[in-house]
C-alpha positions, 0 to 999 in steps of 0.5 A: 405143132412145135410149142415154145410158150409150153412144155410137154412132159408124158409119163406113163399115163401122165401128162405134165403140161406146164406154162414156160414163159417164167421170165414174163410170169407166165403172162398168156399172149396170143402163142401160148393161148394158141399153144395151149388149146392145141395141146388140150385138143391132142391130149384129149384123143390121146388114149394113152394119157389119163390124167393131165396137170397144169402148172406153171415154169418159175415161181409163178403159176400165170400173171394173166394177159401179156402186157405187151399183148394188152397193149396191142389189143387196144389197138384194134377195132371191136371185131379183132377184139371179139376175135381175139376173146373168143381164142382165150374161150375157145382155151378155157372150154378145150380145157373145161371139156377135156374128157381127162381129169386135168389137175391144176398144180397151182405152184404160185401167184395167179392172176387174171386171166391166169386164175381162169386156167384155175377155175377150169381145172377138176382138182386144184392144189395150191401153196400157202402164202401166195397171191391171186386176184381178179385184178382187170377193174384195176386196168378200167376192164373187167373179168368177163371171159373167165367169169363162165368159169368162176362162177362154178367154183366160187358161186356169186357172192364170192365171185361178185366182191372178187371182180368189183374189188380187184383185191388180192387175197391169198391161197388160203382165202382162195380155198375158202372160196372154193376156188383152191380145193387145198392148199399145202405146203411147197415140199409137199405139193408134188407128193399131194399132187401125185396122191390125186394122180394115183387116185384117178388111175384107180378109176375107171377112164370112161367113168371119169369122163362119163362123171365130167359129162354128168356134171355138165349135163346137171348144168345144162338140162332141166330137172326133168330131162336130167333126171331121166338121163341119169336113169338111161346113163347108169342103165348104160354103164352098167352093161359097158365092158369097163362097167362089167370089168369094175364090178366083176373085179370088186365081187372077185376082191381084185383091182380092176384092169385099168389100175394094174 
């Protein structure tokens, strides 16, 4: 697929996935949700990218939906809506289950639904002083796609007053929150951020993507059925090669292969 509201950027290990419409915002249309979730879905068979970050082209990281698009969609039946809904949860579940660490480069304002591309992300890392907010009551809607999402990262309470003021708050709030993990200055964002990256590839990949699936399956089952299935899950890893190659490295006071 030839992408035109993304750019690519692959680095050894790493991918650089960074929304390109600046002149817009990075405001989401139908193209770039279609973009997005293609490029996701290739990252994640991907077996030579282990960490993906998201940011944004310019000095916003994503003004949620298109205008213009918004515009159309009030124009269409409740069927073509639904349809339409389902491609924005069809982009924040590819990016949500990626079995890769995906860190959000959160380089600017945020809004909307560009603050659910936020929520999905494992690791997110802003500036100070900009701005976000839940702002679809603003426009006589609400933030229900995302709110799947939210909820995870900022619990009810917080997610309850966000959605019904539609108030902007800054990224020091956000990280209140717990919808920033941290925040830091510009000039030190890309150093941050790389420090996270390096962190990831001193990890095992099938423990990380093991680690991601244990929280969603904490999520999913009952008590009881969780509990047995960690008991399984680490009886499991324990005997893998990777889970063999990370303590046998340990013991012998060498990094493992996976980080040389």
């Amino acid at each position: 697929m030839n992408y035109t509201t993304i750019k690519i950027n692959k680095e050894k290990t790493s991918c650089v996935v960074a929304l390109n419409r600046p002149d817009v915002h990075n405001a989401m249309n139908e193209q770039l949700m279609k973009e997005l979730t293609n490029c996701f879905t290739e990252l994640s068979k991907d077996e030579h990218v282990r960490v993906v970050i998201l940011t944004g082209e310019g000095k916003s990281f994503c003004a949620g939906a298109d205008l213009h698009w918004m515009k159309s969609m009030a124009t269409y039946s409740k069927e073509e809506n639904i349809k339409d809904s389902r491609l924005l949860l069809d982009l924040y579940e590819t990016i949500y289950t990626c079995p890769k660490p995906v860190i959000g480069r959160i380089n600017g304002h945020a809004f909307g639904g560009g603050l659910g591309l936020v929520a999905v992300c494992d690791i997110t890392i802003g500036v100070p002083g900009k701005k976000f907010a839940f702002s679809e009551v603003k426009l006589g809607i609400i933030p229900s796609v995302i709110s799947t999402y939210v909820v995870r990262r900022i619990g009810l309470a917080h997610m309850k007053r966000l959605f019904i003021t539609g108030e902007r708050f800054t990224a020091e709030h956000a990280k209140e929150t717990g919808l920033l993990d941290y925040v830091v200055p510009e000039e030190k964002l890309d150093e941050v951020v790389q420090t996270y990256v390096d962190h990831l590839h001193s990890s095992g990949p099938n423990a990380i993507k093991e680690a991601k699936q244990l929280v969603s399956a904490c999520e999913q089952m009952s008590r009881a059925d969780f509990k047995e299935f960690t008991v399984k899950k680490i009886a499991e890893l324990r005997v893998s090669t990777e889970g063999k190659e990370g303590i046998s490295a340990f013991l012998e006071k060498r990094k493992p292969s996976w980080s040389e």
